[in-house]
PDB file of N, CA, C and O in Angstrom, chain B, residues numbered from 101:
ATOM      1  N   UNK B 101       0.846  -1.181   0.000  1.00  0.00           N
ATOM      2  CA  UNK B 101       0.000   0.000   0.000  1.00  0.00           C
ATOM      3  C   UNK B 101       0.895   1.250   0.000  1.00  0.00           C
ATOM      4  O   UNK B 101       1.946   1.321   0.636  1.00  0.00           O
ATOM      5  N   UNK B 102       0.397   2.211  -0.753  1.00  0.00           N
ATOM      6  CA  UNK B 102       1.272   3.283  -0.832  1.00  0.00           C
ATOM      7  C   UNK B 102       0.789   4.200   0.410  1.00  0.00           C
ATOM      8  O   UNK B 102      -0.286   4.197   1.011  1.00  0.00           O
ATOM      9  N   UNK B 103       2.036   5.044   0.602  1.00  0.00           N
ATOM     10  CA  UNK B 103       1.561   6.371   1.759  1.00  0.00           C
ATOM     11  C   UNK B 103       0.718   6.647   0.687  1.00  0.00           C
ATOM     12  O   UNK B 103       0.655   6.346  -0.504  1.00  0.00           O
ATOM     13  N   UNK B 104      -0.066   7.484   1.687  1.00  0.00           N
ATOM     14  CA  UNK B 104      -0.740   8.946   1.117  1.00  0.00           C
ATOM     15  C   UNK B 104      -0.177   9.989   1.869  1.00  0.00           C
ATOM     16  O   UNK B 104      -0.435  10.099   3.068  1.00  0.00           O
ATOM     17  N   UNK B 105       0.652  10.851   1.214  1.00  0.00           N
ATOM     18  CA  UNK B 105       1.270  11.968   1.913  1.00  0.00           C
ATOM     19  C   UNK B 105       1.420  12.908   1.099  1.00  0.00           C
ATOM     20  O   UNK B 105       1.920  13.958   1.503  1.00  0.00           O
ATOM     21  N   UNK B 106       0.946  12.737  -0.519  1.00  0.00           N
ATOM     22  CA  UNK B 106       0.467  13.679  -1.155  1.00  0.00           C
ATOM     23  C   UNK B 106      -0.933  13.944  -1.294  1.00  0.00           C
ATOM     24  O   UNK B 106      -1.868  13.342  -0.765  1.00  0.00           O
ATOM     25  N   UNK B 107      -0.962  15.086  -2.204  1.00  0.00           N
ATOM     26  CA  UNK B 107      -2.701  15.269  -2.598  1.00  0.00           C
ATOM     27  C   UNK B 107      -3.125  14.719  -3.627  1.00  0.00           C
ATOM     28  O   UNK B 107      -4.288  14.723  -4.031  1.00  0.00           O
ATOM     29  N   UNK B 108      -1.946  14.074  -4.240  1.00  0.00           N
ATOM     30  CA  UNK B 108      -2.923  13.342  -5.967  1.00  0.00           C
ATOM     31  C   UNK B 108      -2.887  12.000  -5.163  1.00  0.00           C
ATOM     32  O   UNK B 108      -3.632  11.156  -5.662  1.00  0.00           O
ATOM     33  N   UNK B 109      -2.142  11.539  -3.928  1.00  0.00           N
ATOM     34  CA  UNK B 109      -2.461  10.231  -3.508  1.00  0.00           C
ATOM     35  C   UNK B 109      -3.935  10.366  -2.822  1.00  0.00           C
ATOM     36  O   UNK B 109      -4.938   9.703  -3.084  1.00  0.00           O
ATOM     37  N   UNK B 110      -3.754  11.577  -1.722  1.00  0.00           N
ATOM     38  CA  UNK B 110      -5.437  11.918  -1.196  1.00  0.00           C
ATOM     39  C   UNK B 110      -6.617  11.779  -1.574  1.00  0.00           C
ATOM     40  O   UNK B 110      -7.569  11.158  -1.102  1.00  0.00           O
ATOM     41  N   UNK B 111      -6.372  12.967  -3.262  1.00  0.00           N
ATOM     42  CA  UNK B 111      -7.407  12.873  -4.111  1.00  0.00           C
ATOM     43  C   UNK B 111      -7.815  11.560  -4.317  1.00  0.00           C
ATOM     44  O   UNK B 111      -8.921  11.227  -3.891  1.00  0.00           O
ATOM     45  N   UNK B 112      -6.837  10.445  -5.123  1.00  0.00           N
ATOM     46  CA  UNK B 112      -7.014   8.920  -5.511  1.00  0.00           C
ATOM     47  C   UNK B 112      -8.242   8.188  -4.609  1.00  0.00           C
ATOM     48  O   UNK B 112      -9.407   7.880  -4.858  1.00  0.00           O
ATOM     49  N   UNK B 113      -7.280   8.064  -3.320  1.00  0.00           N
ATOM     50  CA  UNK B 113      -8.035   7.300  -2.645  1.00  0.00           C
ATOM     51  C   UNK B 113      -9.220   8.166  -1.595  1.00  0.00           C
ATOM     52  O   UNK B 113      -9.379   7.759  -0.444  1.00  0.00           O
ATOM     53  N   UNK B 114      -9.687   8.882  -1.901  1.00  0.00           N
ATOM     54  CA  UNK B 114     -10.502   9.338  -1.177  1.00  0.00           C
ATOM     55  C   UNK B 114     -12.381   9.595  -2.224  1.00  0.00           C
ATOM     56  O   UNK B 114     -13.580   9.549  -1.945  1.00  0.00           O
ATOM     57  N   UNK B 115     -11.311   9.910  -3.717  1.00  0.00           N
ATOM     58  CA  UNK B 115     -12.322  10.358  -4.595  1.00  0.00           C
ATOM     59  C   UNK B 115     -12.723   9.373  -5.467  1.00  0.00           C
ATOM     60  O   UNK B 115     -13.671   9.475  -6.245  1.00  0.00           O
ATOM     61  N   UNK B 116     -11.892   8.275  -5.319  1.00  0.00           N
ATOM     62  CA  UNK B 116     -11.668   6.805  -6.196  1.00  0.00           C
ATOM     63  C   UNK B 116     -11.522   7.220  -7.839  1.00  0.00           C
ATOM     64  O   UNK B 116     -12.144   6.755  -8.794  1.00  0.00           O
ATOM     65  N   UNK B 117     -10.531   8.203  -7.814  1.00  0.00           N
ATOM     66  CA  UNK B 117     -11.022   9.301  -9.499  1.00  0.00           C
ATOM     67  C   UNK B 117      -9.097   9.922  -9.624  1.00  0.00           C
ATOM     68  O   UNK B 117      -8.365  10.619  -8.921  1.00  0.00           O
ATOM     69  N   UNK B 118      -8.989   9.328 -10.658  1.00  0.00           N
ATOM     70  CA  UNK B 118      -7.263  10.277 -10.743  1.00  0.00           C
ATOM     71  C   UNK B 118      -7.768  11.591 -11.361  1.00  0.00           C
ATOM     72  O   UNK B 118      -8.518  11.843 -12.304  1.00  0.00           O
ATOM     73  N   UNK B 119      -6.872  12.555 -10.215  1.00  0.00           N
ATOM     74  CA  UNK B 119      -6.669  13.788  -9.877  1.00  0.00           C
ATOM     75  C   UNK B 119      -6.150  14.689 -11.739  1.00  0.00           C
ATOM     76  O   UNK B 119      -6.253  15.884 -12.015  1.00  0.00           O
ATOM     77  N   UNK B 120      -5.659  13.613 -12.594  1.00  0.00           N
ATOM     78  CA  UNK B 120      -5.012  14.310 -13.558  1.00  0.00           C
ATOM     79  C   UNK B 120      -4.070  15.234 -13.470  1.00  0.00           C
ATOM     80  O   UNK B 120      -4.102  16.011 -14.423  1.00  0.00           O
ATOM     81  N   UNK B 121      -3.197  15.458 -12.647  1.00  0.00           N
ATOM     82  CA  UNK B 121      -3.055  16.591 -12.357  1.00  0.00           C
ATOM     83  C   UNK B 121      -1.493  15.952 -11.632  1.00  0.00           C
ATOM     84  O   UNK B 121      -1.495  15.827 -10.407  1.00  0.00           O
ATOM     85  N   UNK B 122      -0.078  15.527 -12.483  1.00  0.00           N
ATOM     86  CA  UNK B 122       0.673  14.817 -11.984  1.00  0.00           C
ATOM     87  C   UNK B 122       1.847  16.125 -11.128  1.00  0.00           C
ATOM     88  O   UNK B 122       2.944  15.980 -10.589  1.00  0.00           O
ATOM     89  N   UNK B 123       1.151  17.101 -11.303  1.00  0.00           N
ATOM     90  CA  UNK B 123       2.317  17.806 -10.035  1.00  0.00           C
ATOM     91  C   UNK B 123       1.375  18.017  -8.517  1.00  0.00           C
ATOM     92  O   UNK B 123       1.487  18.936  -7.706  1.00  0.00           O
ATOM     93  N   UNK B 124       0.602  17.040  -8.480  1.00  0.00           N
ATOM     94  CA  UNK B 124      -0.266  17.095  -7.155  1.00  0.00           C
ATOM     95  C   UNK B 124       0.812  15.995  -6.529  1.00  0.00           C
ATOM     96  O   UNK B 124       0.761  15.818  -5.312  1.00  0.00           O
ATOM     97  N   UNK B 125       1.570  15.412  -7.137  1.00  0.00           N
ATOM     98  CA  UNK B 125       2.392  14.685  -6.525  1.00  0.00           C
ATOM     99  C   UNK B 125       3.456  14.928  -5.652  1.00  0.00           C
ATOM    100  O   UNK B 125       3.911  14.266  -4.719  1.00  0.00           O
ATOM    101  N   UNK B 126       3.883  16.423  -6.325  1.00  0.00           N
ATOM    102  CA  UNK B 126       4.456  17.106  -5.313  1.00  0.00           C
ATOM    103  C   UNK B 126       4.053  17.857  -3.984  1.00  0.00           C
ATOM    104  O   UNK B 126       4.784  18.052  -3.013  1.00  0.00           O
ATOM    105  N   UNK B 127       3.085  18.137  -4.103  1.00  0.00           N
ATOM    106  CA  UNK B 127       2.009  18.912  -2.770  1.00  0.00           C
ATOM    107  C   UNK B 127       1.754  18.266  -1.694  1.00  0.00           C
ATOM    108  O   UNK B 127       0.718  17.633  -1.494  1.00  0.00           O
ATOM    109  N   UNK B 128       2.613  18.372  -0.985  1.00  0.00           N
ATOM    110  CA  UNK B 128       2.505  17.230   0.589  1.00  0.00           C
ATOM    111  C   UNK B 128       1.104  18.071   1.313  1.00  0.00           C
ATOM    112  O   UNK B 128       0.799  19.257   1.436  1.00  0.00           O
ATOM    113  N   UNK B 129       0.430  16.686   1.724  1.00  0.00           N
ATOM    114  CA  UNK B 129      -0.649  17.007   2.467  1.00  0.00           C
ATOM    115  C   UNK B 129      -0.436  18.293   3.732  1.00  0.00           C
ATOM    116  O   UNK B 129      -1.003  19.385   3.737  1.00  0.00           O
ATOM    117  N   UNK B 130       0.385  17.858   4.582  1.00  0.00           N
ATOM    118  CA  UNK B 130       1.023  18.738   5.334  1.00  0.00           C
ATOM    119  C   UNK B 130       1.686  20.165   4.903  1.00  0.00           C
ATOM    120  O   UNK B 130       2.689  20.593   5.474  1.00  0.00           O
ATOM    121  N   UNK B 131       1.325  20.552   4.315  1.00  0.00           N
ATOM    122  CA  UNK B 131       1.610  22.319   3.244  1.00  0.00           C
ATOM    123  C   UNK B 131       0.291  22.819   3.619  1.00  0.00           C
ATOM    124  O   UNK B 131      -0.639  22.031   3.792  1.00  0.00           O
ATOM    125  N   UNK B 132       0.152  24.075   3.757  1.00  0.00           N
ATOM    126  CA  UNK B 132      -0.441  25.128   3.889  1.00  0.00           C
ATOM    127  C   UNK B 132      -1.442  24.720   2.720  1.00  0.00           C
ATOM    128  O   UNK B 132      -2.631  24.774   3.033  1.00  0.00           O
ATOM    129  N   UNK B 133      -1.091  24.252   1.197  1.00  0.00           N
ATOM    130  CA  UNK B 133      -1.880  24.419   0.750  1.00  0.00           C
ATOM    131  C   UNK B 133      -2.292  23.083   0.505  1.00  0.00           C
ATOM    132  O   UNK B 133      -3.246  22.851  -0.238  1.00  0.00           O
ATOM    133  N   UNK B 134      -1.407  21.852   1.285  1.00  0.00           N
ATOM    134  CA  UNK B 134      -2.277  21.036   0.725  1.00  0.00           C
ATOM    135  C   UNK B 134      -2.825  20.758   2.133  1.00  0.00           C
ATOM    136  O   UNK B 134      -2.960  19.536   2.195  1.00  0.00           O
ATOM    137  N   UNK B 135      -3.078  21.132   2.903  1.00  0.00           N
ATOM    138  CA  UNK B 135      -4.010  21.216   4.057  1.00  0.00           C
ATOM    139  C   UNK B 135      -5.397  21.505   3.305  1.00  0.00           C
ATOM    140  O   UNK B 135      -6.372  20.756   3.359  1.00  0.00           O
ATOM    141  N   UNK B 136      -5.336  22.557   2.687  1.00  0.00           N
ATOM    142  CA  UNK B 136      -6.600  23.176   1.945  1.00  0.00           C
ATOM    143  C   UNK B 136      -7.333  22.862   1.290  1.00  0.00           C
ATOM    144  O   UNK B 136      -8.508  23.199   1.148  1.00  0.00           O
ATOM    145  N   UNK B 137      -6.335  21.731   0.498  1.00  0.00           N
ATOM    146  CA  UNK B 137      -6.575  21.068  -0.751  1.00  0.00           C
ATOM    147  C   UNK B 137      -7.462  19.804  -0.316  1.00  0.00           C
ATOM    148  O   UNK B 137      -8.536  19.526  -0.848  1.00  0.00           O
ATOM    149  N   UNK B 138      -6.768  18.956   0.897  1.00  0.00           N
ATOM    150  CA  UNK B 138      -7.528  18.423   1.867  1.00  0.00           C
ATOM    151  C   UNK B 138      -8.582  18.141   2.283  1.00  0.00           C
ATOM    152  O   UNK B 138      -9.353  17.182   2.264  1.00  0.00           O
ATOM    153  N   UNK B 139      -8.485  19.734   2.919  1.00  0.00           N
ATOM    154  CA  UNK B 139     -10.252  20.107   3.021  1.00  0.00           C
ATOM    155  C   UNK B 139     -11.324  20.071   1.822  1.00  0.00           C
ATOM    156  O   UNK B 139     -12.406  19.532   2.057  1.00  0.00           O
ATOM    157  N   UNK B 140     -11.135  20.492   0.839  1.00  0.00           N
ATOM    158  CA  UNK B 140     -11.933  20.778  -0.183  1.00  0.00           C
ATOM    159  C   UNK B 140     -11.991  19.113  -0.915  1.00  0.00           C
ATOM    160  O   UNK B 140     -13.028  18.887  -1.539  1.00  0.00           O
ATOM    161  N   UNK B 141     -11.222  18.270  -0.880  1.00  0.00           N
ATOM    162  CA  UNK B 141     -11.171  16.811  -0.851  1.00  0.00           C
ATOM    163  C   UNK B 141     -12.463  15.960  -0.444  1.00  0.00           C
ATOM    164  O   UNK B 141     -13.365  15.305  -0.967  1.00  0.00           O
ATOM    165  N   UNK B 142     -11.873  16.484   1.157  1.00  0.00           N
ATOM    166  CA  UNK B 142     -12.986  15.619   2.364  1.00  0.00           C
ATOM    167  C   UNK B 142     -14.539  16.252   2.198  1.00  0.00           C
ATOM    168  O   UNK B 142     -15.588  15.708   2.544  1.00  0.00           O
ATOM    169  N   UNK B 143     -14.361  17.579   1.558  1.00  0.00           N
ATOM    170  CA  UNK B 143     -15.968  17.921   1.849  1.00  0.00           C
ATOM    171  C   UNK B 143     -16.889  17.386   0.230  1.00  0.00           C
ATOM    172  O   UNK B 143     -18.064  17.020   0.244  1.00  0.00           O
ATOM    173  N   UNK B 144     -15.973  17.468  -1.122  1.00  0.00           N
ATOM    174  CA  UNK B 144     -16.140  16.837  -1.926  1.00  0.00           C
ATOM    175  C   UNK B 144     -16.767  15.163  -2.042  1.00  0.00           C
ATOM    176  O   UNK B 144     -17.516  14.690  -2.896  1.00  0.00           O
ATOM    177  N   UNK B 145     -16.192  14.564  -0.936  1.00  0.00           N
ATOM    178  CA  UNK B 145     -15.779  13.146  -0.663  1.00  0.00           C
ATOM    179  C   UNK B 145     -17.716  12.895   0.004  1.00  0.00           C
ATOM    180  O   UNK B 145     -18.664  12.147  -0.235  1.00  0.00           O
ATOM    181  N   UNK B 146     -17.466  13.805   0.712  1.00  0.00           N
ATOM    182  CA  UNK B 146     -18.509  13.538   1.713  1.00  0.00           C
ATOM    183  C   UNK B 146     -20.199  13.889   0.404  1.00  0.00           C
ATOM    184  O   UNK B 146     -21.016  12.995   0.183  1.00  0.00           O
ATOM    185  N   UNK B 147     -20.287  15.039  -0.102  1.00  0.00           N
ATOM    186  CA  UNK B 147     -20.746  14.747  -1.327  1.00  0.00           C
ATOM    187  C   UNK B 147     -21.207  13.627  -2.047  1.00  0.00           C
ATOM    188  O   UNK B 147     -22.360  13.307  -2.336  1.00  0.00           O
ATOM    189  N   UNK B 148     -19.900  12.963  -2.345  1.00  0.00           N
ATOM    190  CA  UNK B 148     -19.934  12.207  -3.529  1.00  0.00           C
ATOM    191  C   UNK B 148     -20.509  10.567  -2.851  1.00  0.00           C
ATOM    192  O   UNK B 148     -21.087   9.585  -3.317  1.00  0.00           O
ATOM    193  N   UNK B 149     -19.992  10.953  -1.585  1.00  0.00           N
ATOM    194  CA  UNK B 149     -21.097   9.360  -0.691  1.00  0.00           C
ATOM    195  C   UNK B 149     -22.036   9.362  -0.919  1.00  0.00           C
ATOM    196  O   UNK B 149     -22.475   8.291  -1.339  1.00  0.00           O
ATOM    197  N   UNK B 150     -22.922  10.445  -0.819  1.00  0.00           N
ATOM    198  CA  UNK B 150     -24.288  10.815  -0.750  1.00  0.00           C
ATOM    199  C   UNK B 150     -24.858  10.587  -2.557  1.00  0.00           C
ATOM    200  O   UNK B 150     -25.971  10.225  -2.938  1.00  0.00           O
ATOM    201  N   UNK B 151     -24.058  10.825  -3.108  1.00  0.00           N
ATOM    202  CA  UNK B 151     -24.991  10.682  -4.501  1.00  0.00           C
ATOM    203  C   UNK B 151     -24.591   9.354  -5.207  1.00  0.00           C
ATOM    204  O   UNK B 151     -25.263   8.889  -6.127  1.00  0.00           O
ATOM    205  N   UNK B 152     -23.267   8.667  -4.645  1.00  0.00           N
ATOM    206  CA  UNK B 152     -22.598   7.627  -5.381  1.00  0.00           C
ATOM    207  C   UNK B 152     -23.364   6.279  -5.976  1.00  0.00           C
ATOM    208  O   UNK B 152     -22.763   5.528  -6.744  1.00  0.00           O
ATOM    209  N   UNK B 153     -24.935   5.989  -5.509  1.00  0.00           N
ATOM    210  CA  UNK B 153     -26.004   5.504  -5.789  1.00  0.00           C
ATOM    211  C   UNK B 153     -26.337   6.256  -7.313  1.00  0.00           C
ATOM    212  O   UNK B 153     -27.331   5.856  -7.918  1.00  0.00           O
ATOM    213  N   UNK B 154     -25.661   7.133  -7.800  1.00  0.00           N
ATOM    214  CA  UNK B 154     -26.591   8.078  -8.834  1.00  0.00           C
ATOM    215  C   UNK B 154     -25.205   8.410  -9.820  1.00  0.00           C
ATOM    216  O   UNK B 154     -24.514   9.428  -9.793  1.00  0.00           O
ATOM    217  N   UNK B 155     -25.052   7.224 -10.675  1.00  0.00           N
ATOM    218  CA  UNK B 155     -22.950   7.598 -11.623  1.00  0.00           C
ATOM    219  C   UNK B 155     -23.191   8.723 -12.281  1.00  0.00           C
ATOM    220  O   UNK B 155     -22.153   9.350 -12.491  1.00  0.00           O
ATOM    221  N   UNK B 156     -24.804   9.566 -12.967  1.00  0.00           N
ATOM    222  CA  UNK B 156     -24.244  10.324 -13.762  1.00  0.00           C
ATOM    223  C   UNK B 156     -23.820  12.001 -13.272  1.00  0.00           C
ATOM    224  O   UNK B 156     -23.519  13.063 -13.816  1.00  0.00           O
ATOM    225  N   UNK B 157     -24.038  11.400 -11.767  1.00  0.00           N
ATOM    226  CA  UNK B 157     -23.492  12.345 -11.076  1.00  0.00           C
ATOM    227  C   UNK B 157     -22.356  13.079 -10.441  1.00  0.00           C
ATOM    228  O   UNK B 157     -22.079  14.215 -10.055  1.00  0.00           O
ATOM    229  N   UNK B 158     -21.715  11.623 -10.534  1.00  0.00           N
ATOM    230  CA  UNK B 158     -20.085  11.531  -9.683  1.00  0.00           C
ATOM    231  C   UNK B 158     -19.089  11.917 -10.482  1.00  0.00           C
ATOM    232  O   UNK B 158     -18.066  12.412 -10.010  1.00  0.00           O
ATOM    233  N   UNK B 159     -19.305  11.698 -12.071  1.00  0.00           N
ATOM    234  CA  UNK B 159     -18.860  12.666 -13.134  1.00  0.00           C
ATOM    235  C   UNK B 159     -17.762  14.065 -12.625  1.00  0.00           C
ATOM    236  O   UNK B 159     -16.554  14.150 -12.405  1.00  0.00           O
ATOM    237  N   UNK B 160     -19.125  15.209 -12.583  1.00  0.00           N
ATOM    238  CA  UNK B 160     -18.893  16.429 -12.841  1.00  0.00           C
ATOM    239  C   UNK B 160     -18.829  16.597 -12.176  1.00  0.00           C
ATOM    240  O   UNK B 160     -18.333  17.723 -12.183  1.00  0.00           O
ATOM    241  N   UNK B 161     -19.030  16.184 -10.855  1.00  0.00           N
ATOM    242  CA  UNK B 161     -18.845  16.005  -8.886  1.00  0.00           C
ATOM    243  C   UNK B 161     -16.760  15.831  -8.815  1.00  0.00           C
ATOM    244  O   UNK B 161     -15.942  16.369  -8.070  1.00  0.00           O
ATOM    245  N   UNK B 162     -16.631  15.068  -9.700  1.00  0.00           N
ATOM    246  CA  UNK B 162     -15.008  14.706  -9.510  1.00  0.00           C
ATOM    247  C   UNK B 162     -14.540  15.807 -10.344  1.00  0.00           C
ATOM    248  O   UNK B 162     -13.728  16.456  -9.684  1.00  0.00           O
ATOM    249  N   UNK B 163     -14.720  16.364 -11.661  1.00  0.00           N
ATOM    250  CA  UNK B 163     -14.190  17.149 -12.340  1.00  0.00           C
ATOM    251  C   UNK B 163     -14.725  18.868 -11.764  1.00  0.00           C
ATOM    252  O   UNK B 163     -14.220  19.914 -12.171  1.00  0.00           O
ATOM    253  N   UNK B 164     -15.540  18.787 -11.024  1.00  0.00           N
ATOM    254  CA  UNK B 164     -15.854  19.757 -10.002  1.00  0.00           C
ATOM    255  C   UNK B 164     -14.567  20.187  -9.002  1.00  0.00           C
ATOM    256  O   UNK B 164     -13.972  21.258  -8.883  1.00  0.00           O
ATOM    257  N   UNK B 165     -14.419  19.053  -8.423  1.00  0.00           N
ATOM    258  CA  UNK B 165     -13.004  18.706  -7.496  1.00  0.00           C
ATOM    259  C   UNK B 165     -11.490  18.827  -7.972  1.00  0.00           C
ATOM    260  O   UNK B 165     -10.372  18.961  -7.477  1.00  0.00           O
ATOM    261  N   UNK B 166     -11.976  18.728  -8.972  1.00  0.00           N
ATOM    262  CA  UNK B 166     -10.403  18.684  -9.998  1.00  0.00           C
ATOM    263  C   UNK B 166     -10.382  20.253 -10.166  1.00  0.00           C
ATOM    264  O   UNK B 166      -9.379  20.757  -9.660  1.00  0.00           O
ATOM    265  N   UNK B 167     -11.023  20.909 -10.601  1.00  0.00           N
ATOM    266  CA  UNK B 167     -11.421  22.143 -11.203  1.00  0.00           C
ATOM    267  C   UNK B 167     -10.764  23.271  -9.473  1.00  0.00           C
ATOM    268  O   UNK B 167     -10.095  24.299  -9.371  1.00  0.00           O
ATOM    269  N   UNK B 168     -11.305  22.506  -8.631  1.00  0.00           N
ATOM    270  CA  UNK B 168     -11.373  23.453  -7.163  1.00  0.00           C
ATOM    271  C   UNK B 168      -9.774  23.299  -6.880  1.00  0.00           C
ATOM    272  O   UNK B 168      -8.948  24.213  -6.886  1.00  0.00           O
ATOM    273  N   UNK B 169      -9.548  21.935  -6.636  1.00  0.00           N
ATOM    274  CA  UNK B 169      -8.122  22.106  -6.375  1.00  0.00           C
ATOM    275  C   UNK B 169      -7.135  22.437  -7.622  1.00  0.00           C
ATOM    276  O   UNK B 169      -5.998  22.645  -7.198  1.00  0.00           O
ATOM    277  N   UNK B 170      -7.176  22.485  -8.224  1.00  0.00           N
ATOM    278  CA  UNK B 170      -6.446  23.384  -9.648  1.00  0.00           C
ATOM    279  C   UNK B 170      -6.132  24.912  -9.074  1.00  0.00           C
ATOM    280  O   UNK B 170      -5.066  25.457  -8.787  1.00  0.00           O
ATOM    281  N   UNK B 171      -7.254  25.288  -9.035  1.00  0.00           N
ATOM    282  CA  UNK B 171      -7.397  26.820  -8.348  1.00  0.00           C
ATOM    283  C   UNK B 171      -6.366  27.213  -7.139  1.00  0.00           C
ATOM    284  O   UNK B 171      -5.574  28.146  -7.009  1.00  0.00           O
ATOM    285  N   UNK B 172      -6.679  26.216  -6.399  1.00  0.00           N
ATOM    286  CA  UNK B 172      -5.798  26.619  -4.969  1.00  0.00           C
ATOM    287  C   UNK B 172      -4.519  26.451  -5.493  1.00  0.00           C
ATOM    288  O   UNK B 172      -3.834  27.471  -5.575  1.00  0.00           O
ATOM    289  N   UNK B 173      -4.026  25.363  -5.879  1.00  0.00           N
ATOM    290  CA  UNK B 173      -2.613  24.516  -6.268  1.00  0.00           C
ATOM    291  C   UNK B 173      -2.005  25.847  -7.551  1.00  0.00           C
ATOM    292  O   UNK B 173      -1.283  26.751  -7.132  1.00  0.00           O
ATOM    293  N   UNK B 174      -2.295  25.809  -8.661  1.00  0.00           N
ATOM    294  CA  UNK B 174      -2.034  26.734  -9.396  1.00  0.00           C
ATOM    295  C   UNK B 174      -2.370  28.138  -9.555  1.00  0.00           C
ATOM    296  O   UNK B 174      -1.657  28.844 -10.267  1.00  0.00           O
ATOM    297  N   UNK B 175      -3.566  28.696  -8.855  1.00  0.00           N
ATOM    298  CA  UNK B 175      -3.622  30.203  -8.844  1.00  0.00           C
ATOM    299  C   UNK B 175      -5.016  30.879  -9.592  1.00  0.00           C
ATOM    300  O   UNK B 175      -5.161  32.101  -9.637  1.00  0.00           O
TER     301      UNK B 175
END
């Protein structure tokens, strides 16, 4: 099993969805911003439980997530 001690590992296993996004590999959870990134993860996550009964939803729910942490991570 791999750490998760980045945010494209976070994203992975939290969102069951690759992050696309291969310099999330560098963003240690523990950073200011990937604390943030984190957050916006877990509240995504918590979301996507709730509709995961419903696929054509989890879609634009993950590329939603992708879209949010882009923002923080790049600007």
């Amino acid at each position: 099993m791999v750490a998760v001690n980045n945010i494209w590992y976070y994203f992975r296993n939290k969102l069951d969805a690759d992050p696309q996004d291969e310099t999330l590999r560098d963003l240690p959870i523990n950073s200011g911003c990937g604390r943030d990134c984190k957050r916006i993860i877990d509240a995504y996550a918590k979301l996507k439980a709730k509709i995961d009964p419903h696929p054509h939803c989890v879609d634009p729910l993950v590329e939603s997530a992708r879209a949010c942490i882009s923002i923080y991570w790049h600007g």
